[in-house]
HTML snippet that shows the backbone in 3Dmol.js (N, CA, C, O; Angstrom):
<script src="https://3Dmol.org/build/3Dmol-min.js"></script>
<div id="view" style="width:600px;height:400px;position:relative"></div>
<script>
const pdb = `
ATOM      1  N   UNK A   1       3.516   1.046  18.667  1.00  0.00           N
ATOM      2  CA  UNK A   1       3.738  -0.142  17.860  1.00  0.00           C
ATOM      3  C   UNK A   1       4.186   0.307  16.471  1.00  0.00           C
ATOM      4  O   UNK A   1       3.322   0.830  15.767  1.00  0.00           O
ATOM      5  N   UNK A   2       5.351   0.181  16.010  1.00  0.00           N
ATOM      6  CA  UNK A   2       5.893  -0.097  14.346  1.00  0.00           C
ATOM      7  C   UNK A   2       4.198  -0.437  13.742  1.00  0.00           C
ATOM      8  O   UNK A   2       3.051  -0.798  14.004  1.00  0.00           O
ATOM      9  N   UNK A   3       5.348   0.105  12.562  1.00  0.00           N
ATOM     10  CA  UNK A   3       4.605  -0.012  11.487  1.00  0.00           C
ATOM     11  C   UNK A   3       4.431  -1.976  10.883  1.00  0.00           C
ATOM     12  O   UNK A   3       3.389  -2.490  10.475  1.00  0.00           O
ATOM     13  N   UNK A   4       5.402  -2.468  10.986  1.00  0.00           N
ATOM     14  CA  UNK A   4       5.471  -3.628  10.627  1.00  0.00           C
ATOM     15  C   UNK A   4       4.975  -4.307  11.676  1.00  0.00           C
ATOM     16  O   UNK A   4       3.818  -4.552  11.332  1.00  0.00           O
ATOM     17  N   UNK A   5       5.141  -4.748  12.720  1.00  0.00           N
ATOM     18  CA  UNK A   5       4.531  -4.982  14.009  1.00  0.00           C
ATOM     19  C   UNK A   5       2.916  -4.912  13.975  1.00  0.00           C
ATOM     20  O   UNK A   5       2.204  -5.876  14.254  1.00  0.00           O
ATOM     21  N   UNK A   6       2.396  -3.527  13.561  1.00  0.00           N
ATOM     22  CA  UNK A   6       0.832  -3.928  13.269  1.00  0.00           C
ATOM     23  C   UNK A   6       0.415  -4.153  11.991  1.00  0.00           C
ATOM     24  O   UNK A   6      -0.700  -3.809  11.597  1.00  0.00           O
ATOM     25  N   UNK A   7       1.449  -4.855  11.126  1.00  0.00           N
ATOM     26  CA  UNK A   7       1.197  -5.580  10.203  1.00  0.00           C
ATOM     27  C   UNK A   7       0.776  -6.864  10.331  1.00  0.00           C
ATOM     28  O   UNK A   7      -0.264  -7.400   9.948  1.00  0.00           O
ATOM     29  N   UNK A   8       1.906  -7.375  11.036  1.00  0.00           N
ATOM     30  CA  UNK A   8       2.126  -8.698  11.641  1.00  0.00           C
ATOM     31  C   UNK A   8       1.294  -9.049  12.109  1.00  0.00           C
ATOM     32  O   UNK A   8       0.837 -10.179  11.933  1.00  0.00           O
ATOM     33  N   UNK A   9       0.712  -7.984  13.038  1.00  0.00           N
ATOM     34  CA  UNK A   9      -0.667  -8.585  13.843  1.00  0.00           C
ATOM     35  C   UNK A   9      -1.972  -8.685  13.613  1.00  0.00           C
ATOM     36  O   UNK A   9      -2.897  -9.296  14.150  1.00  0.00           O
ATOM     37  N   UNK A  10      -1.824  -7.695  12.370  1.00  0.00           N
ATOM     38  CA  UNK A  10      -3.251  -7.500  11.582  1.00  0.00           C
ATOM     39  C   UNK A  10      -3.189  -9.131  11.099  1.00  0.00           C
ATOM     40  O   UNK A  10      -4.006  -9.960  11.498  1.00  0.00           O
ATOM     41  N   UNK A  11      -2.070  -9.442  10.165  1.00  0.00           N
ATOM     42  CA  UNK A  11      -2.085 -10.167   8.979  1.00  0.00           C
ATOM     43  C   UNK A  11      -2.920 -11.410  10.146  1.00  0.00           C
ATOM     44  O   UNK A  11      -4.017 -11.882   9.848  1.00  0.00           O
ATOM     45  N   UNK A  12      -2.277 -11.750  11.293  1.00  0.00           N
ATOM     46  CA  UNK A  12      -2.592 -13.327  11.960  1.00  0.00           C
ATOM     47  C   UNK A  12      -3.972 -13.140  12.690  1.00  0.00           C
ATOM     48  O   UNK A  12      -4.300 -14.016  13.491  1.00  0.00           O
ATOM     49  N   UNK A  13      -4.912 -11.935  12.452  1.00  0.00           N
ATOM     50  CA  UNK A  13      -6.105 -12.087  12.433  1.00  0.00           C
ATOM     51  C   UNK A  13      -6.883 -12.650  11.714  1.00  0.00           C
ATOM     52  O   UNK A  13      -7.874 -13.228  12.159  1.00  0.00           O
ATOM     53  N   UNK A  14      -6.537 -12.582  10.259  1.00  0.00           N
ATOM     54  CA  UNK A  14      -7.031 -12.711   8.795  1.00  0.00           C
ATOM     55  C   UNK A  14      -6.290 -13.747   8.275  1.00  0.00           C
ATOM     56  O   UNK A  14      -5.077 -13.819   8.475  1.00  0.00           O
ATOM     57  N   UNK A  15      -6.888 -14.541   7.639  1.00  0.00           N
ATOM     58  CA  UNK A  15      -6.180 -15.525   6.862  1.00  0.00           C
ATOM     59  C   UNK A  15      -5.748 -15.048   5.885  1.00  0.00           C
ATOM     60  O   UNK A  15      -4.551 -15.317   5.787  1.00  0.00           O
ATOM     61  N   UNK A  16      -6.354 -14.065   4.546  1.00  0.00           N
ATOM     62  CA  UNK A  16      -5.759 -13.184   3.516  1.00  0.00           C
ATOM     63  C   UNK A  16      -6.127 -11.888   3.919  1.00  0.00           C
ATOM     64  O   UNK A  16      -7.244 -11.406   3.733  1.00  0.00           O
ATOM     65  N   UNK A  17      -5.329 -11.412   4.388  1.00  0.00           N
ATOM     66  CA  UNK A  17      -5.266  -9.804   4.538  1.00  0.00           C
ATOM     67  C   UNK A  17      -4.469  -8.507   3.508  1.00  0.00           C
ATOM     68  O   UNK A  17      -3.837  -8.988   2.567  1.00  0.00           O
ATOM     69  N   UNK A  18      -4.456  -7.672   3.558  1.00  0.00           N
ATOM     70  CA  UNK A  18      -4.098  -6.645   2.883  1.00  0.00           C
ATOM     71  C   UNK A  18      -2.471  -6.871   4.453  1.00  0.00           C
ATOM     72  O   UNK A  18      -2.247  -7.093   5.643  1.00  0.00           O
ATOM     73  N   UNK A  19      -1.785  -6.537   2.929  1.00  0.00           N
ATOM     74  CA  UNK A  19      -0.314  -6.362   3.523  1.00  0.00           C
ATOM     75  C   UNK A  19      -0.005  -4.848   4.259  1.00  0.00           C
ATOM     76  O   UNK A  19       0.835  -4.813   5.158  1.00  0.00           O
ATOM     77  N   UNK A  20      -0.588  -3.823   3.919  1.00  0.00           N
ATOM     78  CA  UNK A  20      -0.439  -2.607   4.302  1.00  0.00           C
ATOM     79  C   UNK A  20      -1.528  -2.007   4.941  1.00  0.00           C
ATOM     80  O   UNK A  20      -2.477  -2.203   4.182  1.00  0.00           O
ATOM     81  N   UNK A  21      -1.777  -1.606   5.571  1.00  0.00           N
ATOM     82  CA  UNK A  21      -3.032  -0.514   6.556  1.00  0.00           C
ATOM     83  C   UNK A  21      -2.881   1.114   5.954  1.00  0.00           C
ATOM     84  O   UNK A  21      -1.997   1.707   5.336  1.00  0.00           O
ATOM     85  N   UNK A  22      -4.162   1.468   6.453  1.00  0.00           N
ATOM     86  CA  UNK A  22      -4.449   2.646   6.031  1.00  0.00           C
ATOM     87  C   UNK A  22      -3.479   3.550   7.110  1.00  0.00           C
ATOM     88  O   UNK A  22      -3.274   3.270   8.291  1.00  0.00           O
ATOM     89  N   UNK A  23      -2.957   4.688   6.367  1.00  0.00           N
ATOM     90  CA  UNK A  23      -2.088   5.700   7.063  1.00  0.00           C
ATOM     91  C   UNK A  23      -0.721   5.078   6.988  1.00  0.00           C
ATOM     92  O   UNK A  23       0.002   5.611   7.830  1.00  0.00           O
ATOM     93  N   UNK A  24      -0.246   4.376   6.467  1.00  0.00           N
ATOM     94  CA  UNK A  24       1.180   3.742   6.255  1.00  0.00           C
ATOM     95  C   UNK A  24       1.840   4.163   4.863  1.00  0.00           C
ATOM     96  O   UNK A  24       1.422   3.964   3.722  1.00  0.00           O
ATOM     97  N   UNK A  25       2.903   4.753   5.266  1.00  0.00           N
ATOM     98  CA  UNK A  25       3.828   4.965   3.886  1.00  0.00           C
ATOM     99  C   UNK A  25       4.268   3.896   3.163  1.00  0.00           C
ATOM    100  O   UNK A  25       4.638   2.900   3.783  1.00  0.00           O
ATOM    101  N   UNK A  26       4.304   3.911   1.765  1.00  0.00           N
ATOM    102  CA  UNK A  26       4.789   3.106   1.251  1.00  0.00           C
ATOM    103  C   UNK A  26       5.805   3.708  -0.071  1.00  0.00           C
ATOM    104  O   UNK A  26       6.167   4.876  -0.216  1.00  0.00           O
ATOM    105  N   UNK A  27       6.119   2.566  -0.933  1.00  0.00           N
ATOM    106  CA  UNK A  27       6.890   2.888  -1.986  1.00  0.00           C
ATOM    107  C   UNK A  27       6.255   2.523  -2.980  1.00  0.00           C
ATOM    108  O   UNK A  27       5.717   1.485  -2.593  1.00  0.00           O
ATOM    109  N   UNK A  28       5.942   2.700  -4.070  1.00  0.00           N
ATOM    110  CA  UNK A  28       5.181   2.802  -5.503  1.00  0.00           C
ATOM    111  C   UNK A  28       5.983   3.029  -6.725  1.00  0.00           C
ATOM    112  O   UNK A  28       6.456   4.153  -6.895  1.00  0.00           O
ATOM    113  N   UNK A  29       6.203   2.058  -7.630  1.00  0.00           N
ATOM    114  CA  UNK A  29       6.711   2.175  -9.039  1.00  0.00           C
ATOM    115  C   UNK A  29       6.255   2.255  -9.901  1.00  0.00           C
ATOM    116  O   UNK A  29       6.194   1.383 -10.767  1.00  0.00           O
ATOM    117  N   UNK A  30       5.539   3.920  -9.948  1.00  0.00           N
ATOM    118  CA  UNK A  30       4.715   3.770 -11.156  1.00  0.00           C
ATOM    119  C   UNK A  30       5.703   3.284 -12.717  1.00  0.00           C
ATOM    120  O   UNK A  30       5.435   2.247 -13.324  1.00  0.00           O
ATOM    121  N   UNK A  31       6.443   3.916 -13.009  1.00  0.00           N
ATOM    122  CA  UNK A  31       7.483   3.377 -14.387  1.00  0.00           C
ATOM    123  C   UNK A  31       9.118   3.098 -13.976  1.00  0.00           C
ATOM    124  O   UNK A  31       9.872   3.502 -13.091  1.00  0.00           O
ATOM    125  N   UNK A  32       9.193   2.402 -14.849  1.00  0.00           N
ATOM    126  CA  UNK A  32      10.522   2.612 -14.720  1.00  0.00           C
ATOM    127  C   UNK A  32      11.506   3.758 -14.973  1.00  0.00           C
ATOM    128  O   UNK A  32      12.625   3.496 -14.532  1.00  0.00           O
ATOM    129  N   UNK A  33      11.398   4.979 -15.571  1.00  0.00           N
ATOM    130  CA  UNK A  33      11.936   6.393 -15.946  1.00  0.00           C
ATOM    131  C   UNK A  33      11.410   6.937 -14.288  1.00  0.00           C
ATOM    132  O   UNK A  33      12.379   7.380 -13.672  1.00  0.00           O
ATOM    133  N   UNK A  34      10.493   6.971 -13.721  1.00  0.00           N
ATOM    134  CA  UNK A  34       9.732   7.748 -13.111  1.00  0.00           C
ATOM    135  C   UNK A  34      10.900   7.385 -11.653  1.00  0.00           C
ATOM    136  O   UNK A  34      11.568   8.314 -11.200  1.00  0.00           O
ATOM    137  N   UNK A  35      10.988   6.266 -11.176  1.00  0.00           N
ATOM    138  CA  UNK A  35      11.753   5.483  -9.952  1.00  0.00           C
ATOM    139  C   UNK A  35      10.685   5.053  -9.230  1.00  0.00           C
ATOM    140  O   UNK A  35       9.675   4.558  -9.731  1.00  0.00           O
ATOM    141  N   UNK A  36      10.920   5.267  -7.786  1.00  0.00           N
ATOM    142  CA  UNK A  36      10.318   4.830  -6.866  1.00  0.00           C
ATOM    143  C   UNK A  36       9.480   5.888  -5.839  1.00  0.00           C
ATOM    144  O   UNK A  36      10.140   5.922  -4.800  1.00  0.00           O
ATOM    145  N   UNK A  37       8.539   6.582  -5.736  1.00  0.00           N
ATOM    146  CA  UNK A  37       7.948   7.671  -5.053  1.00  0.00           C
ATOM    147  C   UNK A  37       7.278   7.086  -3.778  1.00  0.00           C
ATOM    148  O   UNK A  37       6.558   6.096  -3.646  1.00  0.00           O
ATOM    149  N   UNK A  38       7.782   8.097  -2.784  1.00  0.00           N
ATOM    150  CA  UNK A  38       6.875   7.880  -1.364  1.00  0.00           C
ATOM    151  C   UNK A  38       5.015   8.219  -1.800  1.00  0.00           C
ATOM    152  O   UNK A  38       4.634   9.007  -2.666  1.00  0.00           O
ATOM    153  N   UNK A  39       4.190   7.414  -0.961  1.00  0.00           N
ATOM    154  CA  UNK A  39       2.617   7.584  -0.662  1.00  0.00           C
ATOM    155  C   UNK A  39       2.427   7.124   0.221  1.00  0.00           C
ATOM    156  O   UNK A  39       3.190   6.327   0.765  1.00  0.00           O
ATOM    157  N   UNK A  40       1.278   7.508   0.667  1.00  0.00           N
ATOM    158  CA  UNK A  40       0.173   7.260   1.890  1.00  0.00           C
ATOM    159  C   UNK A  40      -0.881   6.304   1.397  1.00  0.00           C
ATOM    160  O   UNK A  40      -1.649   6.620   0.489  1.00  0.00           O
ATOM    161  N   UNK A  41      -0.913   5.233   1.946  1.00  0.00           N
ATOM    162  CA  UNK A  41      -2.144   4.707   1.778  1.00  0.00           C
ATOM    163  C   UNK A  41      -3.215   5.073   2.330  1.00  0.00           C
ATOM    164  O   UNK A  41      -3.203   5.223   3.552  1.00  0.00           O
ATOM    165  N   UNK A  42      -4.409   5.312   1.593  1.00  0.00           N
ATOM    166  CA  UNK A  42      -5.682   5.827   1.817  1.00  0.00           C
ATOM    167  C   UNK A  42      -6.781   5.222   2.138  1.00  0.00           C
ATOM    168  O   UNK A  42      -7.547   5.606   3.022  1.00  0.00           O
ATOM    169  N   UNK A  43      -6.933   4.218   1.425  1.00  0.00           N
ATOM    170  CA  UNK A  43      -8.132   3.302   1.374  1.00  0.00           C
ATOM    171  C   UNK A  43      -7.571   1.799   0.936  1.00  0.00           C
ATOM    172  O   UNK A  43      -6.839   1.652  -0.042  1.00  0.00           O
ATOM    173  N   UNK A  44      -7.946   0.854   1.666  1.00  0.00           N
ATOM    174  CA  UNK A  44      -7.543  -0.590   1.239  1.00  0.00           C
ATOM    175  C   UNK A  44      -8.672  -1.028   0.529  1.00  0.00           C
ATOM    176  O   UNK A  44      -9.733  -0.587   0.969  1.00  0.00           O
ATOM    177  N   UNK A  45      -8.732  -1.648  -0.286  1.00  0.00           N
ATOM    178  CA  UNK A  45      -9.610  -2.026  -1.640  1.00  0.00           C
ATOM    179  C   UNK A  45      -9.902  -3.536  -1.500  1.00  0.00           C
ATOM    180  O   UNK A  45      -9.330  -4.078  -0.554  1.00  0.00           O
ATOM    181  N   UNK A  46     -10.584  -4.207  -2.170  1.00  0.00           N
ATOM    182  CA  UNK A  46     -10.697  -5.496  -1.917  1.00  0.00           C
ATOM    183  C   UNK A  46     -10.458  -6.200  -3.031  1.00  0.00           C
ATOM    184  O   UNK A  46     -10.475  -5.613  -4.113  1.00  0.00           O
ATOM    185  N   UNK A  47     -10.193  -7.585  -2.956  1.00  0.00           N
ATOM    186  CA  UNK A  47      -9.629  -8.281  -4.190  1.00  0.00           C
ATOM    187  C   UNK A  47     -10.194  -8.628  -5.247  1.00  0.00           C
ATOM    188  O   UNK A  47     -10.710  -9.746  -5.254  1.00  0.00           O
ATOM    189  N   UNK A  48     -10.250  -8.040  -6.094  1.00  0.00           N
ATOM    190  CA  UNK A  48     -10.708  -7.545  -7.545  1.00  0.00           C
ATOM    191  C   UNK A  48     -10.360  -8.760  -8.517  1.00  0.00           C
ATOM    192  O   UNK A  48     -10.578  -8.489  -9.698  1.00  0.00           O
ATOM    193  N   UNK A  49      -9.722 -10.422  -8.207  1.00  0.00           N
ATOM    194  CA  UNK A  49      -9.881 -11.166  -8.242  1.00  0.00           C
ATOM    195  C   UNK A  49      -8.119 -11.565  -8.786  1.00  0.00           C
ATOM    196  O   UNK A  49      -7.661 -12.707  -8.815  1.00  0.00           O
ATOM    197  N   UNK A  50      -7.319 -10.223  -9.199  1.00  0.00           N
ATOM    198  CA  UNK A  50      -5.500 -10.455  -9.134  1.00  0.00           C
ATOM    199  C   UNK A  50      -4.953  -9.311  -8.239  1.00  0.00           C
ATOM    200  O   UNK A  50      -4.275  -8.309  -8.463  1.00  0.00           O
ATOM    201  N   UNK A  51      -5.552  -9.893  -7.070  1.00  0.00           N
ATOM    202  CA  UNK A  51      -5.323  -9.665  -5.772  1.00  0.00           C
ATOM    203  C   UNK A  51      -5.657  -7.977  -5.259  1.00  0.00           C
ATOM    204  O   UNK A  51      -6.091  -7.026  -5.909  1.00  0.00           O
ATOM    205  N   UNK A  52      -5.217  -8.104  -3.708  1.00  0.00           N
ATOM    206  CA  UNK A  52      -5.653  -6.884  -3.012  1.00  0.00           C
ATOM    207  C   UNK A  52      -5.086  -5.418  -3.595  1.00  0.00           C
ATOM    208  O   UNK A  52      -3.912  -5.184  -3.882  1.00  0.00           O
ATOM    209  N   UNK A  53      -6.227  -4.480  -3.697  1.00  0.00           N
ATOM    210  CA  UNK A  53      -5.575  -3.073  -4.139  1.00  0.00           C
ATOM    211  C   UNK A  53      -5.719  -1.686  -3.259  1.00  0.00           C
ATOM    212  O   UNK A  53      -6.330  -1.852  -2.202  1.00  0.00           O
ATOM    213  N   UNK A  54      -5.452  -0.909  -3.409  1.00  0.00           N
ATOM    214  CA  UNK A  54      -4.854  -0.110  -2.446  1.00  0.00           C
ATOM    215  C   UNK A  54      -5.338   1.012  -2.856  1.00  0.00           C
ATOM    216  O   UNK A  54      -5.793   0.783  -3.977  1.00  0.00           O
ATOM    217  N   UNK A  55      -5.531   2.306  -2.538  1.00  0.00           N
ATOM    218  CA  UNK A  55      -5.980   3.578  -3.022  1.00  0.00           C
ATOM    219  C   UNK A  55      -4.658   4.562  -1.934  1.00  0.00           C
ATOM    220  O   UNK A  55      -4.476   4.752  -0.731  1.00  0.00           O
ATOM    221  N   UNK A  56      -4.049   4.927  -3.114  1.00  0.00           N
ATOM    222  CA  UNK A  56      -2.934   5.403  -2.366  1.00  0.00           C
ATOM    223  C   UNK A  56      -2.678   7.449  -2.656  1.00  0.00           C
ATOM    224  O   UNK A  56      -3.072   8.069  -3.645  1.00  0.00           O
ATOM    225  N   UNK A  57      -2.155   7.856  -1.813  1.00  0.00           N
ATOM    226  CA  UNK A  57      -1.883   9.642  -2.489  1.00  0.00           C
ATOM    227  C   UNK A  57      -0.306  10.046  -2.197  1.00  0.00           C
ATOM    228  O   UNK A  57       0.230  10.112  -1.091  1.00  0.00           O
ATOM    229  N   UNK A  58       0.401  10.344  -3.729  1.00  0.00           N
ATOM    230  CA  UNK A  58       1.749  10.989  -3.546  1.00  0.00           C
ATOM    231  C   UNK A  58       1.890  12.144  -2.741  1.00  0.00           C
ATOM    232  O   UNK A  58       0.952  12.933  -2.624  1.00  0.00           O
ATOM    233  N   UNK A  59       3.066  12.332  -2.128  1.00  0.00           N
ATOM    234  CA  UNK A  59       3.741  13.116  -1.600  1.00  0.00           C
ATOM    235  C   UNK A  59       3.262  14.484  -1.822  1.00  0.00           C
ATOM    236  O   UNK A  59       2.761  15.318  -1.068  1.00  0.00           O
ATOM    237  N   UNK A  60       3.711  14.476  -3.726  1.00  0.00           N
ATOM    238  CA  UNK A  60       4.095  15.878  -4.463  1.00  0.00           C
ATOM    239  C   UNK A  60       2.357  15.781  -5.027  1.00  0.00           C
ATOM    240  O   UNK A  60       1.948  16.913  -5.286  1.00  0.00           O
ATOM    241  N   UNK A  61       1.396  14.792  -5.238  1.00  0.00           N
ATOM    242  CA  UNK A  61       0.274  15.083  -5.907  1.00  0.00           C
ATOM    243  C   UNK A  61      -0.291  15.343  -4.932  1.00  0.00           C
ATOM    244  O   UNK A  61      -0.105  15.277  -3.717  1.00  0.00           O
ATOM    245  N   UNK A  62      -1.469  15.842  -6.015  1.00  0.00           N
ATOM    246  CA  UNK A  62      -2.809  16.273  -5.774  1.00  0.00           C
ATOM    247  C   UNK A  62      -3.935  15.223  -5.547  1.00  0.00           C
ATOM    248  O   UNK A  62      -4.962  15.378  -4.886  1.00  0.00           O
ATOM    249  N   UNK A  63      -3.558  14.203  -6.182  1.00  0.00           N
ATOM    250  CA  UNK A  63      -4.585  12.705  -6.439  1.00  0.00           C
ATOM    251  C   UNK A  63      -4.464  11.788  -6.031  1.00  0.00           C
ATOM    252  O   UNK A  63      -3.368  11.521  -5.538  1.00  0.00           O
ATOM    253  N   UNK A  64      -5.483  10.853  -6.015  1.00  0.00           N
ATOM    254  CA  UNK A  64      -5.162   9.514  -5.471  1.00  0.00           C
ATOM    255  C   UNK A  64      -5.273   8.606  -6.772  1.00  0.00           C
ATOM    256  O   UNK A  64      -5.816   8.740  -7.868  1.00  0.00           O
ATOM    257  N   UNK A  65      -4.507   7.613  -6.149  1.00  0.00           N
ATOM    258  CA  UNK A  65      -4.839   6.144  -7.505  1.00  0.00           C
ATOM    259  C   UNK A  65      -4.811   5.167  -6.684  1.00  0.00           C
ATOM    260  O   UNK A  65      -4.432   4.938  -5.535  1.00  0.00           O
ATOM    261  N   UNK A  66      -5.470   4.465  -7.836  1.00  0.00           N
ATOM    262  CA  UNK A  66      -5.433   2.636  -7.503  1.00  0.00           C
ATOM    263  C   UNK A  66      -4.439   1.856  -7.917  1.00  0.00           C
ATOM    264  O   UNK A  66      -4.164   1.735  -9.111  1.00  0.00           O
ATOM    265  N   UNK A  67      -3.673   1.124  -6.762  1.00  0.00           N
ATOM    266  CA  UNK A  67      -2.686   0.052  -7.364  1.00  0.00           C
ATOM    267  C   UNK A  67      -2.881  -0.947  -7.029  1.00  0.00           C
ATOM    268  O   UNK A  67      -3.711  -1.069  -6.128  1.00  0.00           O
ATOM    269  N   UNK A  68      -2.209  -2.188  -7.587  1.00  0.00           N
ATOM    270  CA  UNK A  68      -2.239  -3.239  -7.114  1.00  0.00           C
ATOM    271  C   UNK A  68      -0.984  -3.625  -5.890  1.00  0.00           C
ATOM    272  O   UNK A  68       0.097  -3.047  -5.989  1.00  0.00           O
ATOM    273  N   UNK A  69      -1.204  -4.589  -4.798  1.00  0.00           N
ATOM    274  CA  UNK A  69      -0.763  -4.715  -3.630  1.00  0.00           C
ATOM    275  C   UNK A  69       0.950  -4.952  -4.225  1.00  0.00           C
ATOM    276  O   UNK A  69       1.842  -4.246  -3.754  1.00  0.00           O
ATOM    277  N   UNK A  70       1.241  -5.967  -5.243  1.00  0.00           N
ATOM    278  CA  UNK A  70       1.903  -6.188  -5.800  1.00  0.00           C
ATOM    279  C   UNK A  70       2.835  -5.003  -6.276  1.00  0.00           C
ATOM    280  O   UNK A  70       3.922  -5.130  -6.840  1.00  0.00           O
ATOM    281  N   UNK A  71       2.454  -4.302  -6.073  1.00  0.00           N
ATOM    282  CA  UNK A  71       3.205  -2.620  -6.967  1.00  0.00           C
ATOM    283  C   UNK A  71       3.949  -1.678  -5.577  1.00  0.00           C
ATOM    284  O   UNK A  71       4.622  -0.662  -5.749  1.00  0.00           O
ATOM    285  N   UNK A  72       3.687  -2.200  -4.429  1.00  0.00           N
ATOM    286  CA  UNK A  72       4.109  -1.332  -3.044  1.00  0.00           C
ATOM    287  C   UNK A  72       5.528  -1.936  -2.817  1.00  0.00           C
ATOM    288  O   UNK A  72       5.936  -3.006  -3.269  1.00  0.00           O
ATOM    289  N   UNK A  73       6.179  -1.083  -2.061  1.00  0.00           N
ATOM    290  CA  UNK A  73       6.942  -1.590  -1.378  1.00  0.00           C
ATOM    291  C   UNK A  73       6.464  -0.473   0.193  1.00  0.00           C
ATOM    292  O   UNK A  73       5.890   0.616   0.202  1.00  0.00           O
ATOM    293  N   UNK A  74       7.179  -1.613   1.782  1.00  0.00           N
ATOM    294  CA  UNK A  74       7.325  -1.021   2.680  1.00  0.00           C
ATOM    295  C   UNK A  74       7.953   0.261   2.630  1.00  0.00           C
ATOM    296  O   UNK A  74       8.621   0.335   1.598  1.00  0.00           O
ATOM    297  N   UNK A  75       8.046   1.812   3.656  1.00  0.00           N
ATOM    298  CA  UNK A  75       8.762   2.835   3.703  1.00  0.00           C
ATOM    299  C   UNK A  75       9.033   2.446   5.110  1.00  0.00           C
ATOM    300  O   UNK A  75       8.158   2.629   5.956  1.00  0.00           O
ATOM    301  N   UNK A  76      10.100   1.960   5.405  1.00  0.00           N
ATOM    302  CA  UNK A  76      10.454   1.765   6.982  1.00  0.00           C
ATOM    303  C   UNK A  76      10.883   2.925   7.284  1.00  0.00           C
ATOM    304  O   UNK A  76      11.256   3.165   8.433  1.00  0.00           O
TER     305      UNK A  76
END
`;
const viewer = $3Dmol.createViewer("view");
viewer.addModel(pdb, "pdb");
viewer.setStyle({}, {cartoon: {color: "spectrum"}});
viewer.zoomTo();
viewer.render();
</script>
């Protein structure tokens, strides 16, 4: 099953779900100078009350961070 596919199916379990699952690549903008960097999502976070956040780890890092759901894009 795609990646989007068990999105889809997650999401129509849940009435508000997290858009992304754990182990799914995504896209992340930390700045605008910086662009757009591949990550792994790590840990899905819960809604901290301006919406769902994500615990994600770059490619090239060493670390993880917290973003907001709003800040991803898909890596098809």
């Amino acid at each position: 099953m795609s990646g989007h596919a068990r999105r889809q199916a997650y999401r129509n379990t849940e009435s508000a779900t997290h858009k992304f699952l754990v182990g799914e690549s995504v896209y992340h903008t930390a700045s605008m100078r910086s662009g757009r960097e591949l990550f792994r999502i790590t840990r899905l976070l819960p809604d901290g009350g301006a919406g769902f956040q994500y615990r994600i780890k770059g490619e090239r890092e060493g670390f993880e961070r917290v973003v907001p759901e709003s800040s991803l894009e898909a890596a098809f």
